[in-house]
C-alpha positions in Angstrom: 34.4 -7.6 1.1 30.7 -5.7 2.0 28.4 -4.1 0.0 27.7 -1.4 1.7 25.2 2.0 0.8 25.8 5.3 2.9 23.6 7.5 2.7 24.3 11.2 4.5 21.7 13.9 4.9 21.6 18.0 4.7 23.0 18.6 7.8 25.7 15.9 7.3 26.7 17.9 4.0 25.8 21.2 5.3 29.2 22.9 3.4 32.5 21.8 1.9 34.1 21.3 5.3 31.4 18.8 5.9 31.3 17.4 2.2 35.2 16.6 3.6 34.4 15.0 6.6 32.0 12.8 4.4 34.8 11.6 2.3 37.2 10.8 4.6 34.1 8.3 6.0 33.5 7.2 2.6 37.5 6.3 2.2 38.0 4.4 5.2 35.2 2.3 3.8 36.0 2.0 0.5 39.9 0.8 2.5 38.3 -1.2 4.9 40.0 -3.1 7.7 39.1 -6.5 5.6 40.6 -5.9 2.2 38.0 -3.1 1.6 34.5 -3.0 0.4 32.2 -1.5 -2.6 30.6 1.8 -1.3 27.7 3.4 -2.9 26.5 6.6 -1.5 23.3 8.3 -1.3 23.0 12.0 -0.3 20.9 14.6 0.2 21.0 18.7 -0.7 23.0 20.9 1.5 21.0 21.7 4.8 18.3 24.6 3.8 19.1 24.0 0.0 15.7 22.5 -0.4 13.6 24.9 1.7 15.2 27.7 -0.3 14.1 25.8 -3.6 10.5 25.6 -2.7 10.6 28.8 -1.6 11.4 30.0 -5.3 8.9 28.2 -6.7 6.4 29.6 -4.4 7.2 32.9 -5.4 7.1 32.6 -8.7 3.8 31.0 -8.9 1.4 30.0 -6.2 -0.5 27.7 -8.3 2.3 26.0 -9.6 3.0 23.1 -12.1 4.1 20.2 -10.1 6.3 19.1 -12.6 8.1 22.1 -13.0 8.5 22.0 -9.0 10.3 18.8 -9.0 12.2 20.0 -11.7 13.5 23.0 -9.8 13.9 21.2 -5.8 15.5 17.9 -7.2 18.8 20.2 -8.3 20.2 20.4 -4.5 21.1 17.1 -4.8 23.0 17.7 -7.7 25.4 19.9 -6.3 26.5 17.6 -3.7 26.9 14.4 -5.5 29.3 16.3 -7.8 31.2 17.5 -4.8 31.6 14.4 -3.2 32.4 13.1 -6.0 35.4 15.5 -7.2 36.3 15.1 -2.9 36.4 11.5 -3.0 38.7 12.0 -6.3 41.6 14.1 -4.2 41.3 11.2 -2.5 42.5 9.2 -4.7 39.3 7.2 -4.9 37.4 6.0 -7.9 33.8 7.6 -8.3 31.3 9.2 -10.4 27.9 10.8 -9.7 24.5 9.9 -10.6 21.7 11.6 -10.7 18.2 9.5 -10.5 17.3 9.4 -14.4 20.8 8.3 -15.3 20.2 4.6 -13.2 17.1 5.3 -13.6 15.2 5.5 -10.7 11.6 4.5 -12.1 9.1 5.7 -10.3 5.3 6.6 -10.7 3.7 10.1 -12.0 2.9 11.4 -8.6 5.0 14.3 -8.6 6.3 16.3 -5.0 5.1 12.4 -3.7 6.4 10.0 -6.1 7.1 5.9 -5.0 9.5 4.0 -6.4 8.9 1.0 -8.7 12.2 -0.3 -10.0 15.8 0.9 -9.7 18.3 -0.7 -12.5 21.3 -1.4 -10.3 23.5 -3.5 -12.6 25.5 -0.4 -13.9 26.3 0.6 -11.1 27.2 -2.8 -9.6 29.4 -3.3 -12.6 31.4 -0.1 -11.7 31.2 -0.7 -7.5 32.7 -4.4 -8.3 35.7 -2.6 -10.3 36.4 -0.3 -7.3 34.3 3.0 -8.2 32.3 4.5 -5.7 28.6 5.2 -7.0 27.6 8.9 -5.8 23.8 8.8 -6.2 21.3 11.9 -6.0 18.7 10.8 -3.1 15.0 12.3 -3.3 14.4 11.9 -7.3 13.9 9.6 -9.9 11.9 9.0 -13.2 8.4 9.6 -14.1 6.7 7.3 -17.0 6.7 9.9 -18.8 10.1 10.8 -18.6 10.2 13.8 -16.2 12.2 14.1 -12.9 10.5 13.5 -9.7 10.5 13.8 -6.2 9.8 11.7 -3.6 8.6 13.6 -0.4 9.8 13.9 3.0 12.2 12.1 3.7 13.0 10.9 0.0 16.7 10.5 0.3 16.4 7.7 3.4 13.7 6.1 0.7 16.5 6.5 -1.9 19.1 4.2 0.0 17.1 1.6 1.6 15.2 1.0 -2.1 19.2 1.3 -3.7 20.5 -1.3 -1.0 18.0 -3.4 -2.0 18.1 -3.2 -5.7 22.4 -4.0 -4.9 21.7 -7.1 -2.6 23.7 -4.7 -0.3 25.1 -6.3 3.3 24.0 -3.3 5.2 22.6 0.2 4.3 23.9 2.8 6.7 21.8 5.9 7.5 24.2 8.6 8.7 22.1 11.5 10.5 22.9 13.9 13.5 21.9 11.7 16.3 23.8 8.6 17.7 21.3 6.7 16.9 17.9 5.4 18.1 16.8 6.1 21.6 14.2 4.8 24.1 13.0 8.2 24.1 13.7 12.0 22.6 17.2 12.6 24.3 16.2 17.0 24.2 13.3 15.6 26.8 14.6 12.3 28.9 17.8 12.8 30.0 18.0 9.3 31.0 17.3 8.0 27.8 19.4 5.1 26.4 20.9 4.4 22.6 18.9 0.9 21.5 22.3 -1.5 19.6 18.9 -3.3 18.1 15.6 -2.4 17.3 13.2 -4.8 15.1 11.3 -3.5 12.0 8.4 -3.7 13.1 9.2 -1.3 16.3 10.6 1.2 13.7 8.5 1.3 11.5 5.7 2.4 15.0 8.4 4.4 16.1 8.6 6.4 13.2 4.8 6.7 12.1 4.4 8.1 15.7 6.3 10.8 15.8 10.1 9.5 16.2 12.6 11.9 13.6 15.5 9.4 13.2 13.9 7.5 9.9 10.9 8.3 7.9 7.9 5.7 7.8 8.4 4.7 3.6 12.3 3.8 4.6 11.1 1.2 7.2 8.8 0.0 5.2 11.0 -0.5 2.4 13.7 -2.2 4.4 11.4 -4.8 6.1 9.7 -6.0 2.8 13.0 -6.2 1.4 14.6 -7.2 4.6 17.5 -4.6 4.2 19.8 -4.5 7.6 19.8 -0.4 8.2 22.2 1.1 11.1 21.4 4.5 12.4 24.7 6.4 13.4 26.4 9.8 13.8 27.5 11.4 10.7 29.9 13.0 13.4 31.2 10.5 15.9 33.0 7.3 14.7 30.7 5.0 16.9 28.6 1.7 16.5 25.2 3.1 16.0 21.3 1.3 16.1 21.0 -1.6 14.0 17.6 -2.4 12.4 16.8 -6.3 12.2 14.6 -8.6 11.9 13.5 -10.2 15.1 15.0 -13.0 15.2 18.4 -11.4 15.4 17.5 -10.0 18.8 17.9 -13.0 21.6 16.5 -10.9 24.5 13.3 -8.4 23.7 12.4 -6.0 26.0 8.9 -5.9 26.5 8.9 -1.9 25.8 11.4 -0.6 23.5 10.9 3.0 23.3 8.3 6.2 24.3 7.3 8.5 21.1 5.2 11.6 20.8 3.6 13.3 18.1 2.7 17.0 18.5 1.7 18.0 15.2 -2.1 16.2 16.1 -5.3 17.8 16.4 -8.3 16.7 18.1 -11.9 16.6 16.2 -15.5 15.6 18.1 -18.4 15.5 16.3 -21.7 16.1 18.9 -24.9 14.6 19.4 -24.1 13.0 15.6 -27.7 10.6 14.6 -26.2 6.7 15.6 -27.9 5.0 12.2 -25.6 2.9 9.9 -23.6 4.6 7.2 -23.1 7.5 9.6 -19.2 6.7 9.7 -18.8 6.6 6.2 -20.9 10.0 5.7 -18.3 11.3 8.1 -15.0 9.7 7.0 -15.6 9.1 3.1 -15.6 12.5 2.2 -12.1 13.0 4.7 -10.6 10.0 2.5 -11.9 11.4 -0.8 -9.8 14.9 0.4 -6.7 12.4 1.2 -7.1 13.4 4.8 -5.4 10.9 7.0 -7.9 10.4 10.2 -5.9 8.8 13.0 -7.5 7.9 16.3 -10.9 7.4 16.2 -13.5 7.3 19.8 -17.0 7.0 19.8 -19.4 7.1 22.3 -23.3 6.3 22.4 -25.8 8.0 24.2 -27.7 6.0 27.0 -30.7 6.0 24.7 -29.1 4.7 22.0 -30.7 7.6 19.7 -27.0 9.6 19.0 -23.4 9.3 19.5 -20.2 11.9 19.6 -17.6 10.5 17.2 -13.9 11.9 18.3 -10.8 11.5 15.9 -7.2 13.1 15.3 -5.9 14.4 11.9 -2.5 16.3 11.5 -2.4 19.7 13.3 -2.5 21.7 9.4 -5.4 19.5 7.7 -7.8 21.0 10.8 -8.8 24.1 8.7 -9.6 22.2 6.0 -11.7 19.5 7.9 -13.8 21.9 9.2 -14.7 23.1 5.4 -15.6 20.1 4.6 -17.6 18.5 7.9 -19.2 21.8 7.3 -19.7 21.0 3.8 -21.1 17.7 4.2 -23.0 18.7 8.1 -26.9 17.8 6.4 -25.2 14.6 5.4 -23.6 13.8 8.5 -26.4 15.4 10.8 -24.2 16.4 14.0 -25.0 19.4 16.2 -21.5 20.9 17.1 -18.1 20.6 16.2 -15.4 21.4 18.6 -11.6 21.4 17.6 -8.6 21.4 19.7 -5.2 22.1 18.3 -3.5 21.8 21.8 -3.1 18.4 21.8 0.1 15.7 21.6 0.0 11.5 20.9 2.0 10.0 23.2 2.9 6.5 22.6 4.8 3.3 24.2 6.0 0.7 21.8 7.4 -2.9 22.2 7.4 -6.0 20.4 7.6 -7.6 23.8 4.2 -6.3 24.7 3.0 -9.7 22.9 3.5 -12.1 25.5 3.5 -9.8 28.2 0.3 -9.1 30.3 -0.2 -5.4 32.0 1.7 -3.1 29.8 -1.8 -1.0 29.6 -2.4 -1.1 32.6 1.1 0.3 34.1 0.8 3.1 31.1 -2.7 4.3 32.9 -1.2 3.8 36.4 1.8 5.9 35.3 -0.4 8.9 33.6 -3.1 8.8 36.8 -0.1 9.3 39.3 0.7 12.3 37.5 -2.9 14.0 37.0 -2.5 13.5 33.2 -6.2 13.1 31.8 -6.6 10.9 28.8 -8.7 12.0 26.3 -8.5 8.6 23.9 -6.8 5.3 23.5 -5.4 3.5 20.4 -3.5 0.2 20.6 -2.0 -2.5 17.9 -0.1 -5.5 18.9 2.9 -3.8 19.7 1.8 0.0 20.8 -0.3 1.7 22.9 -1.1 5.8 22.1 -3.0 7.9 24.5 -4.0 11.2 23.5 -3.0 13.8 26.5 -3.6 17.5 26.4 0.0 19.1 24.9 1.0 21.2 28.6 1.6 17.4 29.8 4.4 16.2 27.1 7.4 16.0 28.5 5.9 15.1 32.0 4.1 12.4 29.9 7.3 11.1 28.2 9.8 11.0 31.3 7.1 9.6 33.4 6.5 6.7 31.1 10.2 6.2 30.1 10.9 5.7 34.1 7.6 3.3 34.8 8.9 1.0 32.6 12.7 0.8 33.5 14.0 2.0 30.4 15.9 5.1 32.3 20.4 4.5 31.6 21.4 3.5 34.8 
């Protein structure tokens, strides 16, 4: 017998047909082909639900109280756990719903963004090791001060891996509406292939730059707490991507996967005075906004008098980094600011690029054959991003994929 945690998102329980479909999953779990196993599941609203919710409170009050937001978008959630619940039920199944203050879910005071602190498990546990099913409300939990919260983008993937981990679960499954995780977008390389393994660390890169399947605080989550997650169909009964540590993979490939980002924009400060304390004028006041600056160029002047400082921040901060470069321009001392919107991170990522010389070089190679002009380069140990005008993407993408071999055969 497995302790397992299923999680399912919007699209997964888009309407009671679906809500259905996710039952009948949950049951041949529960029955397993080994004597059975303890299930609990994590779920997020109905597909739209959430949008819909924000939109509300948006109407009703432009400035509004953050806690009264999460109190009114954390109630999707509610309607599907019950559902499932009552479905699993006909079933003849043993369950109950949850929502996030009844385990509780503690989390900090950082409402619409909250992070999770603690999760008491042992109820629940009780209850999964006497056959219930725990249906559990994803994106929410408790404030310090008692009040619902939310957790973000992406909350309900947060919700499992952290649940998994309070459980000492075997495996936390992450149903979605992809197979799993591919060596590139499937919409733009046709050739691209489903990954059986991927390591922690190449998701969690994956994920910050740009790849959909699993949201950046999930990964994290499950590689502190070294929490086995599978990435699989809500809709097809197949094997999906499994992520492990990386030890559990014998052979690594020296590149696992191709991501893009295209919700980056391009800032370059000109002819900015090269004196120390000139990055901190131009960054501290971007941190103190809670702007996150990405990739960062800089390049002196032959006299060594001034520089041009070039960095990326998300496509929707850029109108209000250019309020507040202007704001601080005395400060900073730069001559011109130029912005471009029309821009996309491309990146190629591999834990195998450790003991592997010429990855760089062949991503260069790749990009010059095609014309593709690179406006700057960031690397880490396992990943390489260029910065490419947005026109070149999916030329960008398949070109990459094919230079290093990762096309199906």
């Amino acid at each position: 017998m497995a302790r397992i945690v299923m999680k399912f998102g919007g699209t997964s329980v888009a309407d009671v047909e679906r809500l259905g479909h996710v039952a009948d999953r949950v049951a041949a779990m529960v029955n397993g082909a080994n004597g059975g196993n303890e299930v609990a599941v994590v779920l997020s609203a109905m597909a739209g639900t959430t949008n819909m919710l924000i939109d509300l409170t948006r109407e009703m009050a432009t400035l509004h109280d953050a806690r009264e937001y999460d109190s009114v978008v954390s109630t999707g959630e509610q309607i599907t756990i019950g559902l499932l619940a009552m479905a699993l039920q006909e079933r003849g199944i043993q369950a109950r719903s949850w929502m996030g203050w009844q385990l509780p879910i503690r989390t900090d005071g950082v409402h619409g963004s909250a992070r999770i602190e603690d999760i008491d498990g042992a109820e629940i546990a009780r209850r999964m090791g006497e056959g219930e099913v725990a249906v559990v409300a994803g994106f929410q939990g408790l404030s310090p001060n008692r009040r619902v919260t939310t957790l973000g983008r992406g909350g309900s993937d947060t919700t499992a891996v952290a649940l998994a981990a309070a459980l000492g679960a075997d495996r936390c499954d992450i149903h979605t509406d992809v197979d799993g995780v591919f060596t590139a977008d499937p919409r733009i390389v046709t050739a691209a292939r489903k990954l059986d393994r991927i390591t922690y660390e190449e998701m969690l890169e994956m994920a910050s730059q740009g790849a959909k399947v699993l949201q950046t605080r999930s990964v994290e989550l499950a590689m502190n707490h070294r929490v086995r997650v599978q990435v699989l169909s809500s809709f097809h009964d197949a094997p999906g991507t499994l992520v492990v540590d990386e030890d559990e993979i014998v052979e690594q490939a020296v590149v696992s996967g191709i991501t893009y980002a295209s919700d980056e924009a391009k800032v370059t400060l000109l002819n900015v005075s090269d004196r120390p304390g000139v990055a901190a004028a131009i960054f501290g006041p971007l941190a103190d906004a809670n702007v996150n600056v990405d990739m960062i160029v800089q390049s002196a002047s032959p006299d060594g008098t001034s520089t041009d400082m070039t960095f990326t921040v998300g496509r929707g901060e850029l109108p209000r980094v250019e309020a507040i470069l202007a704001e601080h321009r005395d400060a900073i001392g730069f001559k011109k600011i130029i912005t471009d919107g029309e821009i996309v991170k491309v990146s190629v990522i591999g834990v195998g690029m450790r003991s592997h010389a010429g990855v760089a070089q062949r991503m260069f190679a790749a990009l010059s054959e095609k014309q593709i002009n690179i406006h700057a380069i960031s690397t880490s140990e396992i990943k390489i991003s260029v910065l490419i005008s947005a026109e070149y993407t999916e030329l960008a993408v398949r070109s990459l994929h094919s230079a290093y071999g990762l096309d199906a055969a």
